[in-house]
Structure formats: structure tokens, C-alpha cells
C-alpha positions in Angstrom: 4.7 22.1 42.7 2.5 22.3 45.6 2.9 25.8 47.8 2.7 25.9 51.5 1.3 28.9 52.8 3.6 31.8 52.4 5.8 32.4 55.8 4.9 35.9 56.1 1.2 35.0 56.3 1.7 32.5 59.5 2.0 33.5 62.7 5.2 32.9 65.2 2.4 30.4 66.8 1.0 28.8 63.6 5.2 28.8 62.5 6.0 26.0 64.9 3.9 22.6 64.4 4.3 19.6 65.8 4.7 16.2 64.6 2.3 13.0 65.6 5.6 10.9 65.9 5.7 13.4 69.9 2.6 10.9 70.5 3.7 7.9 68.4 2.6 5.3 70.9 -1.2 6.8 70.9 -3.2 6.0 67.9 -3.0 8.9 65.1 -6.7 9.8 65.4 -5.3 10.8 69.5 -2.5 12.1 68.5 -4.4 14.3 66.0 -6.7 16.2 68.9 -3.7 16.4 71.5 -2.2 18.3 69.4 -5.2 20.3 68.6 -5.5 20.7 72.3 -2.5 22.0 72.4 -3.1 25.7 70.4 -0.9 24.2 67.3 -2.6 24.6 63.6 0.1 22.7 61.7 1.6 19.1 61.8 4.0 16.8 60.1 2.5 13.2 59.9 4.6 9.6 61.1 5.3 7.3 58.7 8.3 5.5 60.0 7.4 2.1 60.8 10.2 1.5 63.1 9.0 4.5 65.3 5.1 4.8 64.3 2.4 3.4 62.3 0.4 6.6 62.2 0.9 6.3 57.9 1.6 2.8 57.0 4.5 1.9 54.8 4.1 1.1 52.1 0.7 3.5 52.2 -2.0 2.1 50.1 -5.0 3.9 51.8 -6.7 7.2 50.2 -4.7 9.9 50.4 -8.0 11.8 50.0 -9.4 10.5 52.9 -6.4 10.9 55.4 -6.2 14.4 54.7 -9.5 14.9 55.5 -9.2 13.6 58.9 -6.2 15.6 59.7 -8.6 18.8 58.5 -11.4 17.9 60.3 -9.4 17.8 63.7 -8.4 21.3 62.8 -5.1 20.8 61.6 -2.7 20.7 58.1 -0.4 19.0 57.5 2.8 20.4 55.8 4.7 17.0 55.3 5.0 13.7 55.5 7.6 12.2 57.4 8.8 9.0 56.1 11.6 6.0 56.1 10.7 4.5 52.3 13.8 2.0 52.5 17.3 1.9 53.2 18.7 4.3 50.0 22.2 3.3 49.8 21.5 -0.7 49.5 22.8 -2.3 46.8 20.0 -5.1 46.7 16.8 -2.2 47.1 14.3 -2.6 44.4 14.0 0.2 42.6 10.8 0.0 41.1 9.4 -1.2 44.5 11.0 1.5 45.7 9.5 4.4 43.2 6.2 2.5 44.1 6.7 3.2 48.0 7.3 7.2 47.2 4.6 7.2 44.8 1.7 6.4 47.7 3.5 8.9 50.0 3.8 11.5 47.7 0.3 11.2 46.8 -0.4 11.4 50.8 1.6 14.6 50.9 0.4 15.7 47.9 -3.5 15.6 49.0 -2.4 17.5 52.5 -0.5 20.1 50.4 2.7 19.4 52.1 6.0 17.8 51.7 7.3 14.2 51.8 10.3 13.8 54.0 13.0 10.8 53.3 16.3 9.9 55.7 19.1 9.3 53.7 20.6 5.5 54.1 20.2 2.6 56.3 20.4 3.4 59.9 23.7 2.2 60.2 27.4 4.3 59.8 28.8 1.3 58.2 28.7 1.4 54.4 27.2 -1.5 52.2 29.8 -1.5 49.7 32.3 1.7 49.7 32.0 5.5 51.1 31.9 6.5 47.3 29.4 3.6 45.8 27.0 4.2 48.9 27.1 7.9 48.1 26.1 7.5 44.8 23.2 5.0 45.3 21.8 7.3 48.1 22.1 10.0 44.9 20.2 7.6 42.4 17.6 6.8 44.7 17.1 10.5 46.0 16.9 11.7 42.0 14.3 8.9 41.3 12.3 10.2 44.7 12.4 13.6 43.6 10.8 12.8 39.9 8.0 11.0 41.7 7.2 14.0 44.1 7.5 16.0 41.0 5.1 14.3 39.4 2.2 14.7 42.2 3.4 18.4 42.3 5.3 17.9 46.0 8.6 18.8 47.1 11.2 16.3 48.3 13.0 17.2 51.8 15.7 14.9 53.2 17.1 14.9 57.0 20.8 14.9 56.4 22.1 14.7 58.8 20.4 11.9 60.7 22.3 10.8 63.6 20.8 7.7 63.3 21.7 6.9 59.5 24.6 6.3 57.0 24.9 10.4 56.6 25.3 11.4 60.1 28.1 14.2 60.1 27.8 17.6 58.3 31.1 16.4 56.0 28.8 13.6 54.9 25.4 15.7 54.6 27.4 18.6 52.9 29.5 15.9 50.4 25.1 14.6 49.4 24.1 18.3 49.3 26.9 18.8 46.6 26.0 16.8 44.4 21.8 17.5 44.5 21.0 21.0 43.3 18.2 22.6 45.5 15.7 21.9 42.6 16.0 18.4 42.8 15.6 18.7 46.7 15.0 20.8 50.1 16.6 20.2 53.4 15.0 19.0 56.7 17.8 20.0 59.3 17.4 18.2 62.4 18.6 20.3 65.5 18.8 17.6 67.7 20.6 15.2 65.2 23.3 17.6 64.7 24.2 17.6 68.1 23.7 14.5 69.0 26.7 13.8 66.4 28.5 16.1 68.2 28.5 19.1 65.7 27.5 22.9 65.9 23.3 23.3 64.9 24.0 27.1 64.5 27.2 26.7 62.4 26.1 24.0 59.9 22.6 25.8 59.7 24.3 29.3 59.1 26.5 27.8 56.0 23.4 25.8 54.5 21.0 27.9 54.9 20.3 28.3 51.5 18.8 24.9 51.2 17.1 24.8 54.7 13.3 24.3 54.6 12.0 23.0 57.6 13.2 22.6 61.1 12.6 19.6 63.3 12.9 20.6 67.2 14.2 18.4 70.3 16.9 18.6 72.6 20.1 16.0 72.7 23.2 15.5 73.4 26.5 13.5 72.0 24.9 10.7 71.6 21.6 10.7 72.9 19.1 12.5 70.7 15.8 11.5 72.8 15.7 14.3 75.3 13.0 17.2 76.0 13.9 20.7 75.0 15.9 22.3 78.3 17.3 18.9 79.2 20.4 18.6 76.4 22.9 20.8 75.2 21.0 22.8 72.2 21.2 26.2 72.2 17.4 27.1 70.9 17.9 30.4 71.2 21.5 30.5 69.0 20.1 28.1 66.7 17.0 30.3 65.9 18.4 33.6 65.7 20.7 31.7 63.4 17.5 30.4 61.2 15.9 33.7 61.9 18.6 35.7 60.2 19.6 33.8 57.3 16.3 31.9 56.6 13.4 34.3 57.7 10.2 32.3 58.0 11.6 28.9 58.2 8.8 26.9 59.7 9.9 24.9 62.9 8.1 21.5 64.2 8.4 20.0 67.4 9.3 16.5 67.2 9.5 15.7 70.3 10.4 11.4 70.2 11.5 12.1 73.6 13.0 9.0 75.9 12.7 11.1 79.3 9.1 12.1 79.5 6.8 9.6 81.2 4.0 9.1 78.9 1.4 10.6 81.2 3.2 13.8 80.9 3.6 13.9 77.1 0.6 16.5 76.6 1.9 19.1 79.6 5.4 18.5 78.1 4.0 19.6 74.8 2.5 22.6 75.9 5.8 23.6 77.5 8.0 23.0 74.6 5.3 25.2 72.4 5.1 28.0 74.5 9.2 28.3 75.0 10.3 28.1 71.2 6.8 30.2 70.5 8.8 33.0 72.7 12.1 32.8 71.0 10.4 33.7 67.2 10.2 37.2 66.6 7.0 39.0 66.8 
């Protein structure tokens, strides 16, 4: 399996990246030196085609190559942030399917990060039954997992994911059951928690054994697209939380934000870096 750098040997600055999906409407090649320009070392890359086409889906390009220009603008990339398919439907292809992963996890694999899958449609309805859906999301995730394997990569879903069939902590804990944490690691979503109207600090404390990576924005019920300091997170209960029961966790700022003009993205940015940068210990 691929290793990350070990925690204790990153700095609280180098500790919290930043994804390109905070400048999805600029091309990836921008995004890449904005973020450079910014003083942050360490990235997730977009491949969610409904939010940016910064990695294709499927991604048939050289994984080689794409982690090359992510290293020459200064940067690594710990994971790959993708949507491969909606899990929990009945008609997905399943070698089409393993075929998608496969190209991401080579991707991830040649940046010497992680691949990243949602889990389900984005949609709270089920396709066929709470307990049928559950168990194809299950399949599905298994089947992703033996592909990362494969490239040497670790598989990290975001349950829960406002957004998406498992969107409560009942439903992400029920998931979580039933995958052992050496089939796969846990992306916890700050701002998805609370935008489902849960407790980021609570949930976080009583899975911390599975947490791996934190993604960063602010939210409310509801709304999950606003800048840090303009929802209801508590950043600073919520990382001495992480802090305490999962020392080192690394912490990226997605920041998908719907109130931040675009000409402001890059100040907005900086802000965000330098207040969660504080709240780390030194």
C-alpha cells in the first residue's frame, strides 16, 4: 500500500492542503499555482464531473504525466477525489465500473495518494430498499477497494455526504459496520455533517478510529456551500476533537463555496489557510 508522509514529519502548515475543486471553475493547470501562491504544499485533485473536470471521468490519460505536473507546480497530491458512479444502482455495470476505479487508482497511485469515492447516488431516496441499497453500496465499495489494492492505494469514502444516499451518521455508521477499516478509510466531511444537521465533533469523536482525512468548509442545515466563519461549524471543537483522538489527521480545505465572488476566491483562500493553520497545535 502506498504511504503518505508520516504525520509527525509535516508541519501544522504542510497538515492542511487544499483541494482544486476551491478553484473548480479555473482550469486545473490555474488552480494548481493559486494554490501554490497560496503557501500550501499539499492538494487533493477534482474528479467529479458534476462539480469539475480537473481529472476526467472516466480518466484515461497518463497517470505518469498528471503527477508530474502537480510536482512541478510545487505541490503533492495526497488523493484523488472522485464520483466513479452512483454505488447503490441496481443497473451499474460492474466491470465498467472496476474499469472507472482502475484509471483513478492508478492516478492516485502515481501521486502517492489516496482515491476518494461518495457513497450512492446523490439522492436520499433508495433505488430498491434501505437494506438492498446498503448492500450494493457494500459490493461495489469491496470491489473498489481490491482495485486500489492492487495499484498499492488506499480506498477513503465521504460518508456522510449530505448530498448522497448515506447522508446521516445512522446511515454512515450502519456502512461503516459492515466494512472493516482494512477494506477502507474514512473521509469525514465537516461541513456535510452539519449541513445534515448532526454534531461534527460528536460523530468524529466516536469514529475516530477510522478517520483519515478531513475535508474543511463551513455550512449550515442545509446549505453546505459557505466560507469558513459564515455557518455554524465549530472549527475550533471539531479540531481539538480530531486533535485528541486522531493526532496528525491531515485537514484540506475544500472550499466549493456558493458565497464568495469568484474574484475573491484567492484572498478567501489565504484567509481560511491562515485561521485553521492557527487552530493546529504547534
Amino acid at each position: 500500500m502506498t504511504a503518505s508522509p508520516s504525520a509527525d514529519l509535516l508541519s501544522p502548515a504542510e497538515r492542511v492542503g487544499v483541494s482544486t475543486i476551491t478553484f473548480r471553475h479555473r482550469s486545473l493547470a490555474e488552480a494548481l499555482r493559486l494554490i501554490a501562491e497560496a503557501g500550501a504544499s499539499r492538494i487533493d485533485l477534482g474528479a467529479i464531473p458534476a462539480v469539475t473536470d480537473h481529472v476526467p471521468v472516466p480518466f484515461t490519460g497518463d497517470p505518469v504525466a498528471v503527477a508530474a505536473q502537480v510536482s512541478a507546480a510545487g505541490l503533492a497530491a495526497d488523493a484523488v477525489n472522485a464520483d466513479p458512479g452512483d454505488l447503490n444502482d441496481p443497473d451499474l455495470d460492474e466491470d465498467a465500473f472496476a474499469a472507472v476505479i482502475d484509471g483513478l487508482a492508478a492516478l492516485a497511485a502515481a501521486c502517492g495518494g489516496a482515491l476518494i469515492v461518495p457513497a450512492g447516488r446523490a439522492d436520499w431516496e433508495p433505488f430498491s430498499s434501505p437494506e438492498e441499497d446498503l448492500a450494493l453500496i457494500v459490493r461495489r465499495l469491496r470491489l473498489a477497494a481490491e482495485v486500489c489494492s492492487h495499484h498499492g492505494t488506499r480506498l477513503l469514502v465521504e460518508v456522510l455526504h449530505h448530498r448522497r444516499y448515506i447522508h446521516t451518521t445512522a446511515a454512515a455508521d450502519a456502512l461503516l459496520a459492515q466494512l472493516g477499516p482494512e477494506e477502507i478509510g474514512l473521509l469525514l466531511d465537516v461541513s456535510h455533517v452539519v449541513a445534515s444537521g448532526e454534531d461534527p465533533a460528536a460523530w468524529a469523536a466516536r469514529q475516530a478510529s477510522r478517520i483519515e482525512r478531513v475535508h474543511l468548509r463551513d455550512a449550515v442545515p442545509g446549505d453546505l456551500n459557505l466560507a469558513i466563519g459564515a455557518g455554524q461549524v465549530d472549527f475550533p471543537a471539531v479540531i481539538q476533537v480530531l486533535e485528541r483522538h486522531v493526532p496528525g489527521v491531515r485537514y484540506v480545505l475544500e472550499l466549493e463555496t456558493r458565497d464568495v465572488q469568484e474574484e475573491d476566491r484567492e484572498a478567501d483562500l489565504a484567509r481560511s489557510l491562515a485561521l485553521i493553520r492557527a487552530l493546529l497545535p504547534r
